[in-house]
DOZARO-391158 format. One line per field, with one value per residue (C-alpha): residue number from 1; x, y, z negated. Coordinates in steps of 0.5 Angstrom, whole numbers, plus 500, padded with zeros to 3 digits. Layout:
% DOZARO-391158
seq [NUM	...]
east [X	...]
north [Y	...]
up [Z	...]
This chain:
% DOZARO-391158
seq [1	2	3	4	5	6	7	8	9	10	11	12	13	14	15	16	17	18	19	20	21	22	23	24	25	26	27	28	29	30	31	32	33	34	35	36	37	38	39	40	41	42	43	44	45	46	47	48	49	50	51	52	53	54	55	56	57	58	59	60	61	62	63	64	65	66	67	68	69	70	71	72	73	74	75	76	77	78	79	80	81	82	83	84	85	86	87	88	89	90	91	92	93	94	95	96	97	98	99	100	101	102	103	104	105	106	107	108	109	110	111	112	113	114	115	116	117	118	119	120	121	122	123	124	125	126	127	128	129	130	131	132	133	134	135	136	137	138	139	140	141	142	143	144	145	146	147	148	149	150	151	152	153	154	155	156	157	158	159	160	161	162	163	164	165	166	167	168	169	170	171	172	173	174	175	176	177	178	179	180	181	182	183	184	185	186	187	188	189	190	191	192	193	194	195	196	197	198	199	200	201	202	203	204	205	206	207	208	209	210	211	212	213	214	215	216	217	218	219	220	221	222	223	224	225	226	227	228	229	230	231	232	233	234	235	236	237	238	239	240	241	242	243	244	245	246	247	248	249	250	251	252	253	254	255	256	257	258	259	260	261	262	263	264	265	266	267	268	269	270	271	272	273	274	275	276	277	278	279	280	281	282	283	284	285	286	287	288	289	290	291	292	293	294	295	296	297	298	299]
east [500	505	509	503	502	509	509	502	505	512	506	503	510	511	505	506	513	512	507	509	513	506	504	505	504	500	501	495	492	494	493	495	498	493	495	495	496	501	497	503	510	509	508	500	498	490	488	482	478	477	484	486	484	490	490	498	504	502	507	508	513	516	519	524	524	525	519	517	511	505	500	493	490	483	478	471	468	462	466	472	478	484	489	496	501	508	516	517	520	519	512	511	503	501	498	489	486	480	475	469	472	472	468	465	470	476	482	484	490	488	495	497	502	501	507	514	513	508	503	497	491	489	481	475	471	465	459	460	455	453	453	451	450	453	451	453	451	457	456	461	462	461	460	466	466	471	473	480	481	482	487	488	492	489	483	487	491	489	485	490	488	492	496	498	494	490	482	481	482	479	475	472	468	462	458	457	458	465	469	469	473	472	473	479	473	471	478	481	474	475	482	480	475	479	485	481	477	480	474	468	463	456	450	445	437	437	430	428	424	421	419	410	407	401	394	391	388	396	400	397	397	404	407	410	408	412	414	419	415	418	418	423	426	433	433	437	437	436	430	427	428	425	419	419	414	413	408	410	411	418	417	422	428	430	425	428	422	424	422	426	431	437	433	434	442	442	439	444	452	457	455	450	452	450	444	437	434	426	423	417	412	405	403	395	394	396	402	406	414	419	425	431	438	443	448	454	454	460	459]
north [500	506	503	505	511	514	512	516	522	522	522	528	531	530	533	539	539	539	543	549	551	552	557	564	569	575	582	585	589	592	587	579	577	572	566	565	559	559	558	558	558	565	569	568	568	566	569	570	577	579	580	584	591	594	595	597	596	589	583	576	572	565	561	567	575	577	578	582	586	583	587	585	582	582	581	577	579	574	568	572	570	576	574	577	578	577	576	571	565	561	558	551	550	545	539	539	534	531	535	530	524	527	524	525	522	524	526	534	538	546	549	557	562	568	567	565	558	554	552	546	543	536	534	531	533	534	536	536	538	540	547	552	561	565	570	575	572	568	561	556	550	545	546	545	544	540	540	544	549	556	559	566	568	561	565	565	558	551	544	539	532	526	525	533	536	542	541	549	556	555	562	564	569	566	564	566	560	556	556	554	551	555	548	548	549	555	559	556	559	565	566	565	571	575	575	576	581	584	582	577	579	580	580	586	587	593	592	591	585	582	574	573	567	568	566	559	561	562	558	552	554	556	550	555	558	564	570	576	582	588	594	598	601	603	610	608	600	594	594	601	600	594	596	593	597	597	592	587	579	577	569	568	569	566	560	559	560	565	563	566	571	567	564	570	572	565	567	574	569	573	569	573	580	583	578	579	575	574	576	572	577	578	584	585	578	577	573	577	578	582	583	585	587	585	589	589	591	595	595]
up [500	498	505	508	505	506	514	514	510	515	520	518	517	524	526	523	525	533	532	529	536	539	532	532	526	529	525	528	522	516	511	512	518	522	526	533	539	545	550	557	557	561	553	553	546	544	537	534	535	529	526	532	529	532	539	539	536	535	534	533	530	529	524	522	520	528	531	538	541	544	548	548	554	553	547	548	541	542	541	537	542	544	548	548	552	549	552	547	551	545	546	546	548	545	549	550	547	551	547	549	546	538	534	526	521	526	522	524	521	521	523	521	521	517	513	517	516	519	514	515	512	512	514	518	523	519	524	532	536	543	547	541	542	537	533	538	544	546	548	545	549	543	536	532	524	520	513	513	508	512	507	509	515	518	523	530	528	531	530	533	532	529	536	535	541	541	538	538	535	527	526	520	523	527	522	514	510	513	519	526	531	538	542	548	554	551	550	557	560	556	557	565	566	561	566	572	569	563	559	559	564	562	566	563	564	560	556	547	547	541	541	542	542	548	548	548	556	558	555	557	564	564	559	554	547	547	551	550	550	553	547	550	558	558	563	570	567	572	568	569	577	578	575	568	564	556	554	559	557	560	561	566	570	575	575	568	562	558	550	547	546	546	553	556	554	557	563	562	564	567	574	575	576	582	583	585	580	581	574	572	567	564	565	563	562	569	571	576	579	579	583	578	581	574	573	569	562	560	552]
């Protein structure tokens, strides 16, 4: 047994140690620095958005006192990824895990580097879900929750598996309670639309809406039980120039049923700016469609 026991030890010791040339302390904000994944040999660097408070002079450094500037790429603050762009010719991006294939009761090591040293910690995967929205309206491509204690400066840091390949990018800033890890799909695509375009691109309706549940006599024809009541038209929004008026019910867009909210920020990717989209509406208890060219939205 104690055989045993020390074989998995010197295991995890090595995880840790052919890790660590993948972790970079990323000193982004006042107070303590946070972590952050080597993504490419060419300096690309993914940390979590929110311990990036500092758009310039931001640094990143190793296992030792010296440290170099990095610059901020982009940020998509709905699914809390930056990328940075640094010179160190030290990174070693760590291998990808197959994301499909982990399961409940996988052993995973949380990496981090706020201090010079790699620190670690040791757990579970707890929950593994399917395609999950956040908060923000960020789509994350598989939800992620493990045991691992995110000790401070952890957020940024990776979830590597026990063959030491890169789960994700551990955050404890998508939901209130614990932590996430934002799986390797959702940073490679982020990462992808960031360098094209400097930002995740999202589509914009330009409307306030409020979930309603519709009357029995249209419901039922419809096969839906609930619409979006438009209560507000932005000035010069795609909206406003397709004709939306308040009072509106918003039940589908793009032949998708529009519910609820996150229905319709689903119906809102960045791969449908600049698109004529037919908008399915009830409008005096009468169905109706609209034409709506989406724009991008800039904020």
């Amino acid at each position: 047994m104690a055989a045993n026991l020390r074989e998995i030890s010197n295991e995890l010791v090595s995880l840790v140690e052919r890790g660590g040339a993948g972790i970079v302390r990323v000193e982004a904000r006042r107070r303590y620095p946070a972590s952050g994944i080597a993504w490419s040999q060419e300096g690309l660097i993914v940390t979590a958005h929110h311990v990036v408070e500092q758009e310039e002079n931001i640094r990143v450094g190793f296992d030792k006192k010296e440290t170099v500037s990095a610059v901020l790429v982009g940020r998509d603050p709905t699914t809390d990824l930056a990328v940075l762009r640094s010179d160190a010719a030290k990174v070693t991006p760590l291998p990808k895990a197959e994301v499909s294939g982990v399961k409940v009761g996988s052993i995973v090591l949380g990496l981090g580097r706020p201090e010079r040293s790699v620190m670690a910690s040791f757990g579970i995967l707890n929950a593994v879900g399917a395609e999950w929205r956040t908060p923000t309206g960020g789509t994350i491509d598989r939800f992620l929750q493990s045991s691992i204690v995110m000790m401070p400066g952890f957020s940024g840091g990776p979830l590597v598996d026990a063959e030491g390949r890169l789960i994700g990018l551990n955050t404890s800033a998508l939901i209130r309670e614990g932590s996430l890890t934002v799986p390797v799909e959702t940073i490679d695509r982020v990462v992808k639309a960031i360098l094209e375009h400097g930002r995740v691109r999202r589509a914009y309706l330009g409307v306030g809406t409020q979930p309603v549940r519709l009357p029995e006599t249209l419901w039922k024809p419809l096969g839906q039980e609930t619409g979006l009541l438009v209560v507000s038209v932005e000035p010069g929004s795609p909206a406003e120039a397709a004709g939306l008026m308040l009072g509106d019910v918003i039940i589908q867009v793009d032949g998708n049923p529009i519910r609820f909210m996150d229905d319709l920020i689903a119906a809102l990717a960045g791969d449908q700016v600049g698109r004529t989209a037919p908008v399915g509406i009830l409008r005096g208890g009468e169905k109706a469609e609209k034409s709506v060219t989406l724009a991008e939205r800039k904020a």
